[in-house]
C-alpha positions as CSV (number, residue, x, y, z in Angstrom):
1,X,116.9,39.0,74.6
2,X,120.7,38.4,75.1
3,X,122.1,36.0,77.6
4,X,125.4,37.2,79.3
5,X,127.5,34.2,81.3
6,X,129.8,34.7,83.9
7,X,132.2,31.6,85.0
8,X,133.6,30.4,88.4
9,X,136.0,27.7,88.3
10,X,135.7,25.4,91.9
11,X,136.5,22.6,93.4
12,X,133.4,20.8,91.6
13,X,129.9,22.2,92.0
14,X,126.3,20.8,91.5
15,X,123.0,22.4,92.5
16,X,119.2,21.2,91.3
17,X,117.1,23.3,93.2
18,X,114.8,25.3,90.3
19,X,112.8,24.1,87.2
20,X,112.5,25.5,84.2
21,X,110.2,28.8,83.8
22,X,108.8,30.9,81.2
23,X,109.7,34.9,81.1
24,X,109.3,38.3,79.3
25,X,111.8,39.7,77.2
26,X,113.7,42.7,78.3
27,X,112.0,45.7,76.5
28,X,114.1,48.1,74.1
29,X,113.7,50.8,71.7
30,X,113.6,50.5,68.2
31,X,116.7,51.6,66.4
32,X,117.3,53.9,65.0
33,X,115.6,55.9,67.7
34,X,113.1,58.1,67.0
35,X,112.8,60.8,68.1
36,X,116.6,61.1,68.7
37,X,117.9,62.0,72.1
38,X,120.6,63.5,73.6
39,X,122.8,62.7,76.7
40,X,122.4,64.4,80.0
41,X,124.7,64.1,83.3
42,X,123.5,61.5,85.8
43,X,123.2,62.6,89.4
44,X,123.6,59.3,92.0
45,X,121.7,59.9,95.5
46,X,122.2,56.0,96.0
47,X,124.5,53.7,94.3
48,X,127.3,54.9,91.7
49,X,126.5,57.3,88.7
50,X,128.4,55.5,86.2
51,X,125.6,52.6,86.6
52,X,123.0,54.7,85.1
53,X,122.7,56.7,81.7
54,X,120.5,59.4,81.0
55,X,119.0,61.4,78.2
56,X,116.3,63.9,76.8
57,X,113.8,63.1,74.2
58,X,114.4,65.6,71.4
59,X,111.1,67.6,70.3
60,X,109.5,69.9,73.2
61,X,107.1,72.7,72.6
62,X,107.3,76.5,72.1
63,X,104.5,77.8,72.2
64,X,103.3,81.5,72.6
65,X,99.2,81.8,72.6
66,X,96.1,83.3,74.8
67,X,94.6,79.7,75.3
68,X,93.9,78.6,78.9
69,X,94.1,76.0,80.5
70,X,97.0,74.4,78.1
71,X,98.8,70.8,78.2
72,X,101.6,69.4,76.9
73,X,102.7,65.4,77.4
74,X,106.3,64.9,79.6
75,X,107.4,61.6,79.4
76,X,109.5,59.8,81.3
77,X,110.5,56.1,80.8
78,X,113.3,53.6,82.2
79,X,114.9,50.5,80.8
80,X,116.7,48.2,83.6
81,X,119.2,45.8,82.6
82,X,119.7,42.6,84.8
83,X,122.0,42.4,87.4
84,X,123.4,39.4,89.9
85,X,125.6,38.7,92.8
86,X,127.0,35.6,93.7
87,X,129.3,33.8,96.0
88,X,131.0,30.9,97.9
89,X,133.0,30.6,101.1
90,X,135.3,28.6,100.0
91,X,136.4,26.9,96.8
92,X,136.2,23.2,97.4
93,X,137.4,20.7,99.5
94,X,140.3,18.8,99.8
95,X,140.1,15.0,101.8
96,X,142.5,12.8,103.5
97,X,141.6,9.5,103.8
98,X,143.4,6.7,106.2
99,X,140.8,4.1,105.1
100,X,138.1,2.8,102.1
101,X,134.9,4.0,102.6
102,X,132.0,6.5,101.6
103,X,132.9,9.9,103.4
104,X,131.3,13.2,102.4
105,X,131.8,16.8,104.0
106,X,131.0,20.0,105.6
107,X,128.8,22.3,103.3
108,X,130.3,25.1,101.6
109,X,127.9,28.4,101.9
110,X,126.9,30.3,98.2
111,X,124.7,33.1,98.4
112,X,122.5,33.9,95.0
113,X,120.5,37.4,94.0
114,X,119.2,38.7,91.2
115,X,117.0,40.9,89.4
116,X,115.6,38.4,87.0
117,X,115.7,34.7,85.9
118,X,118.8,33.0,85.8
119,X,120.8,29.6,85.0
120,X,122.9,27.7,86.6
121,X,125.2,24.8,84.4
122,X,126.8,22.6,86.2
123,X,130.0,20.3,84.9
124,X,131.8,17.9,87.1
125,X,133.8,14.3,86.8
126,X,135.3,12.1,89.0
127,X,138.8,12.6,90.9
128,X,141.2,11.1,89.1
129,X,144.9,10.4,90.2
130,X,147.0,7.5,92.4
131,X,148.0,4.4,89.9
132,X,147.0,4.5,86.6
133,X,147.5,0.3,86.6
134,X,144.9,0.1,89.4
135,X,141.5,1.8,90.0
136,X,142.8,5.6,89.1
137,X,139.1,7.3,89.7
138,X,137.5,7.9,93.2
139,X,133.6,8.5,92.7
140,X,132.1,11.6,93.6
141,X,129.0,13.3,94.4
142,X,127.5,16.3,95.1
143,X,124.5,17.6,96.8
144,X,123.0,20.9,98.3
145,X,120.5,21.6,101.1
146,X,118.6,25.5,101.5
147,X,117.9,24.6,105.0
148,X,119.6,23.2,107.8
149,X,120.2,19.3,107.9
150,X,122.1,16.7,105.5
151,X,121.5,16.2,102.0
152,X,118.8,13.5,101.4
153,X,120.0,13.1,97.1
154,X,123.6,12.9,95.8
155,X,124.2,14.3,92.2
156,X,126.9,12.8,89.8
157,X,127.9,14.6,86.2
158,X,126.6,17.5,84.4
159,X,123.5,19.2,85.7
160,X,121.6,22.6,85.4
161,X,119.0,24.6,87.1
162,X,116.9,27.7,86.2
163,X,115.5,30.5,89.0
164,X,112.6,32.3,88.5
165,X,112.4,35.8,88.8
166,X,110.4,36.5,91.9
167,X,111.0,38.2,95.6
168,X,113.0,35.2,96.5
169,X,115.7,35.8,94.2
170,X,115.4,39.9,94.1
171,X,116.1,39.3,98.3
172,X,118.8,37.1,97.8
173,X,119.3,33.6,99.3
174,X,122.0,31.5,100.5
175,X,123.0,28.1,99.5
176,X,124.5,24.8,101.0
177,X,127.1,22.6,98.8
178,X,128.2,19.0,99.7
179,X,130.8,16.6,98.3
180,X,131.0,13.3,98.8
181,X,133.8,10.5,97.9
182,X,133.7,6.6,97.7
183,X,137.7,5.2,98.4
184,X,137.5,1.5,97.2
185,X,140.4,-1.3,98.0
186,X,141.5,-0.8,94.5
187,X,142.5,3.0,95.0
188,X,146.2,3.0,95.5
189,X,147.9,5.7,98.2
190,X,148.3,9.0,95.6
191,X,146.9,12.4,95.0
192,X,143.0,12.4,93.5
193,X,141.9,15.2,91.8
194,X,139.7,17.0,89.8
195,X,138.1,21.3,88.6
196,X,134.9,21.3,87.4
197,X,132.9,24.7,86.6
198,X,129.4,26.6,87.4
199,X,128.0,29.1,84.7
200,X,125.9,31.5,85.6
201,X,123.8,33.1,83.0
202,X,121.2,36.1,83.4
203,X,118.6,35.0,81.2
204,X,116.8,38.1,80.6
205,X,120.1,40.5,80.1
206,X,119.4,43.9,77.6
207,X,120.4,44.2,74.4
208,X,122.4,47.2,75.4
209,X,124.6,45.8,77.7
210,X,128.0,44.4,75.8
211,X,129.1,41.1,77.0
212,X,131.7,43.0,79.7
213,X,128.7,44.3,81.7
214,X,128.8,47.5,80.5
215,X,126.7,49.7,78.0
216,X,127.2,49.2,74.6
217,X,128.4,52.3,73.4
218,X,130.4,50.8,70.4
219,X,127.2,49.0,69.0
220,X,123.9,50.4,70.1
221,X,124.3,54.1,72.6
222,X,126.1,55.5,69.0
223,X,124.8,58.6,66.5
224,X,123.8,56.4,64.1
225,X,121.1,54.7,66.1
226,X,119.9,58.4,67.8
227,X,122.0,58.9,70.8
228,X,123.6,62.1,70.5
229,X,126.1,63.4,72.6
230,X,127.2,59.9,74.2
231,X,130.1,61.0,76.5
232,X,128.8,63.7,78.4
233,X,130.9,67.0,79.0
């Protein structure tokens, strides 16, 4: 089992919805493959062909007799790599404050789907900024809701979250992220800021997919391990 990341850099991002769960490993042939097989043109009726290879199982029958009834074993299998899709409205917030006090914002809408288990690794800090011989920080927060209403818990520093593969997640859901700030009398007049990141990582990714998304055709879809004919003519 491979884990592939993918990484969005926001305004700063913290989510603590899921648990942490127990799941399968992807299954993969042994390599090299035996029997060998040999690449075939994909045909899309949905979706793009380019997302799918296929190929035949070397061996077949020949076979030239007075026997009756006769059988002969097809077979027919499919390994299915992890997928996700993910986004956000917007990319963070940005505050103007007259005032001290404890202010926090207007939810920003992600949307999460998936065909397996993923994680989510959160990494944020305080703003930092205005007069370095003062109070040069501005506390921050973050929270999410998955329903309508305010946030009830705040979240401060690094955090992380795993989904379990189940309908929920195969569907696809959306998301609410809040941010709060605390402006004290020490914080002078001045620009506050601050980046953090989320990391996204399918937790159940092939061993055939490369760490672009794509099939591995340099390291495992090659002669040596028994697929013949890889680029299809």
């Amino acid at each position: 089992m491979r884990k592939v990341a993918s990484i969005l850099l926001v305004g700063l991002l913290i989510i603590g919805l899921f648990g942490a769960v127990v799941f399968a490993e992807v299954a993969a042939p042994d390599l090299p493959r035996d029997p060998e097989v040999r690449a075939e043109k994909v045909r899309a009726l949905d979706g793009e062909a380019e997302n799918a290879l296929v190929f035949r199982i070397k061996g077949g029958f020949d076979q030239d007799c007075n026997i009756t009834p006769r059988h002969q074993t097809v077979e027919t299998r499919a390994f299915v790599a992890q997928w996700a899709k993910w986004s956000m409205n917007y990319k963070g917030w940005e505050w103007y404050v007259k005032k001290p006090g404890e202010y926090y914002g207007n939810c920003i809408t992600g949307t999460l789907q998936s065909n397996g288990p993923v994680t989510l690794e959160f990494k944020f800090s305080d703003l930092e900024g205005g007069n370095s011989e003062t109070n040069n920080k501005i506390a921050t927060a973050y929270s999410y809701t998955t329903c309508s209403g305010d946030p009830e818990v705040w979240y401060e520093g690094e955090f992380g979250a795993t989904i379990p593969d189940d309908f929920a997640l195969h569907a696809g859901f959306e998301w609410s992220l809040w941010n709060k700030i605390k402006v004290v009398e020490c914080n002078s007049p001045g620009l506050y800021s601050a980046e953090g990141t989320i990391t996204l990582t399918l937790d159940n990714q092939a061993n055939w997919i490369d760490a672009e998304g794509d099939f591995d055709m340099a390291g495992w879809f090659t002669t040596e391990n028994g697929y013949l004919q890889t680029e299809y003519n």
